[in-house]
C-alpha positions, 0 to 999 in steps of 0.5 A: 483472506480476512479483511479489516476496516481498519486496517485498510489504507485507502478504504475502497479504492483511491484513484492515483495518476501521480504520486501521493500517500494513501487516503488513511494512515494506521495507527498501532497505538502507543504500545504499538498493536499485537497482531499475534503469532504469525504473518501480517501481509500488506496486499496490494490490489488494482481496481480500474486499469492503470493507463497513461500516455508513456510507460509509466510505472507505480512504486508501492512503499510502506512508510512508518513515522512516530507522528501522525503528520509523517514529519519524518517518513522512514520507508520500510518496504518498496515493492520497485518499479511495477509497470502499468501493464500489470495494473490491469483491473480487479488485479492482485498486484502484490501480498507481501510479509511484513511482520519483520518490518520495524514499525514504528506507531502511524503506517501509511502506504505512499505510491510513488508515480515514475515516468507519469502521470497515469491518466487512469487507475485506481488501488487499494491496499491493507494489512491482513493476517492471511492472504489467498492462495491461488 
């Protein structure tokens, strides 16, 4: 898997017990960037556990706006309701293609606590060309 810098939303990981956009944004450019033939994955990994009190879950959506302040959000992919029990630690929580997506120039993720707040846990998540199979 190649991991890019800049391409990271939150570079290393951004500890999340409600709901809140990621730490970076993206920016394409204004052409938008040229990421090649092939697929772009947005990848999703828990670092310490999720843990809360209920049964708390976590949305991971990815969001696109024309400005950088996300005046307007529109949100282009939602991964649904991920219960905390599979946020358990050094876990891949997601790889999802997303080179079909309408991006527009400023992407950021935003996670989205439901039934919260955690009381622990930390992500990350980035853009890459190829993920891990395994």
């Amino acid at each position: 898997m190649i991991i890019d810098k800049q391409n990271h939303f939150n570079y290393g990981m951004q500890t999340i017990t409600a709901t809140a956009a990621s730490t970076d944004i993206i920016d394409q450019g204004a052409a938008g960037v040229e990421y090649g033939p092939g697929s772009l994955f947005l990848v999703s990994r828990a670092g310490t556990a999720f843990t809360a009190a209920g049964a708390a879950t976590l949305n991971i959506q990815l969001q696109t706006a024309t400005d950088p302040a996300f005046t307007t959000p529109v949100t282009v992919y939602d991964s649904g309701a991920i219960a905390k029990t599979a946020l358990t630690a050094n876990t891949l929580v997601q790889q999802v293609d997303i080179s079909a997506l309408p991006l527009k120039r400023y992407i950021r993720v935003y996670y989205v606590v439901g039934t919260g707040p955690m009381t622990a846990g930390t992500i990350e998540s980035f853009l890459t060309p190829d993920v891990k199979v395994s």
